[in-house]
C-alpha positions in Angstrom: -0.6 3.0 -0.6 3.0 1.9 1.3 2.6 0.5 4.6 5.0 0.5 7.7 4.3 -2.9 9.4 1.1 -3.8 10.6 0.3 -4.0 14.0 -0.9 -7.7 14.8 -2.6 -8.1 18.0 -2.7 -12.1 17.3 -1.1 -14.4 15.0 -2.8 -15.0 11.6 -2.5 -18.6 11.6 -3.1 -21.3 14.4 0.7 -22.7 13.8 3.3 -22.1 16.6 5.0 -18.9 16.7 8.4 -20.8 16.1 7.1 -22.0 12.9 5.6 -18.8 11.4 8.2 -16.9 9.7 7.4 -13.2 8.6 8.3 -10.5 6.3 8.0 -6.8 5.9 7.9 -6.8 1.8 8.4 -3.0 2.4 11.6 -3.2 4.5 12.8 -5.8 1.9 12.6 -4.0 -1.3 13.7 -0.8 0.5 16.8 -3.0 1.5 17.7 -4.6 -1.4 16.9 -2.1 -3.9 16.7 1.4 -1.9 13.3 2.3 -3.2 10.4 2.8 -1.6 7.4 0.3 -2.4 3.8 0.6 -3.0 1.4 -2.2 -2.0 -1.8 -0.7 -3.5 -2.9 2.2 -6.2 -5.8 3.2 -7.7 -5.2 2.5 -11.8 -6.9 2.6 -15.0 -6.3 1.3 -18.7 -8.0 4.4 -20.0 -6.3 7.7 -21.0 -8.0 9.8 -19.1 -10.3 9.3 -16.0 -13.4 11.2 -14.9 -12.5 9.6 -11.2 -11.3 12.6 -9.0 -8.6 10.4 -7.0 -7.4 13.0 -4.6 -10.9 14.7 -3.8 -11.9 10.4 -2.9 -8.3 10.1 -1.2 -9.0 13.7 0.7 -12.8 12.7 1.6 -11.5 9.3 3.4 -8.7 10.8 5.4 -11.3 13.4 6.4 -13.4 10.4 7.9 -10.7 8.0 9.2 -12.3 7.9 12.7 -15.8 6.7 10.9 -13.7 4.5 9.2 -12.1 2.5 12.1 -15.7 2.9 14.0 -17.1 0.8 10.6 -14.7 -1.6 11.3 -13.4 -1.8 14.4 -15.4 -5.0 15.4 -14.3 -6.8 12.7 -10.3 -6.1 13.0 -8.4 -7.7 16.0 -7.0 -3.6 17.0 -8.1 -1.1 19.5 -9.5 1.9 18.3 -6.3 4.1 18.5 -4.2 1.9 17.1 -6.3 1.1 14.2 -6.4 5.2 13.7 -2.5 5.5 14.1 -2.1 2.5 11.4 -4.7 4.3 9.2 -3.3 7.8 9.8 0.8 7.9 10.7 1.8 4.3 8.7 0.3 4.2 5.5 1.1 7.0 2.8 -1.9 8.0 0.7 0.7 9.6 -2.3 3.3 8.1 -4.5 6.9 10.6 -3.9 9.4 9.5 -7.1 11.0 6.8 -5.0 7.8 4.7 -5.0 7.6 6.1 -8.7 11.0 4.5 -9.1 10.1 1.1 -6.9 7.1 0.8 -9.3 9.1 0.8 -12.4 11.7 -1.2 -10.9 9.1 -3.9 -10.1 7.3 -4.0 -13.6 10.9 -4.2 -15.8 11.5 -7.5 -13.0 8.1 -8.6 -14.0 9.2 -8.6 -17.3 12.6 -10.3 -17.2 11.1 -13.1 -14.9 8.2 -13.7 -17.6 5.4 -12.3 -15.2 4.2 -10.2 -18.0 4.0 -9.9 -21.6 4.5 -6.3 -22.3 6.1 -3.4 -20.4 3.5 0.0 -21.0 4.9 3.6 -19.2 3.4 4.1 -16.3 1.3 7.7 -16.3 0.4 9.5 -13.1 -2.5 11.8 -13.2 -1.1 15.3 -12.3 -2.2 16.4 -8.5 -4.6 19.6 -8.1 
């Protein structure tokens, strides 16, 4: 999943607004490195997977509106916005810039001592 910002209706901590500073991690790495960025992926360890990701993916995007109904009184949006942010900000498939962002990311976890071992990263072909 890569975001565009989220739309905050109200502050996420009780601090002044002059005090908070914040960051679109997207808008950064696509700054500094000209990739794009993911912030979430389904993954698995194992070589092949059973798990039909798309045909999930598909399902939810077919039910976005029951989606934001599920949690609409628990998220401080209205009900349109919440469906825009789920439906026109948030891309639900990696393109080879995020391919590239992702590798990018790993091989700087690896330099900086974040991880021990560098495996290729294997994307499950798209029916």
């Amino acid at each position: 999943l890569s975001t565009l910002p989220y739309p905050h209706s109200k502050p996420p901590h009780p601090h002044p607004q002059s005090a908070i500073r914040k960051f679109d991690l997207a808008e950064l790495w696509r700054t500094h490195t000209g990739l794009g960025f993911v912030f979430a992926m389904w993954l698995t360890r194992k070589p092949e997977c059973s798990i039909d990701f798309a045909a999930a993916r598909d399902e939810g995007l077919r039910h976005i509106r029951d989606i934001v109904s599920n949690y609409l009184s628990d998220i401080g949006l209205s009900e349109d916005e919440m469906t825009e942010y789920l439906s026109e900000n948030i891309s639900y498939s990696v393109d080879e810039s995020m391919q590239a962002g992702m590798e990018l990311y790993f091989n700087l976890a690896m330099k900086c001592g974040l991880v021990d071992t560098l495996k290729p990263l294997r994307y499950l072909e798209q029916p």
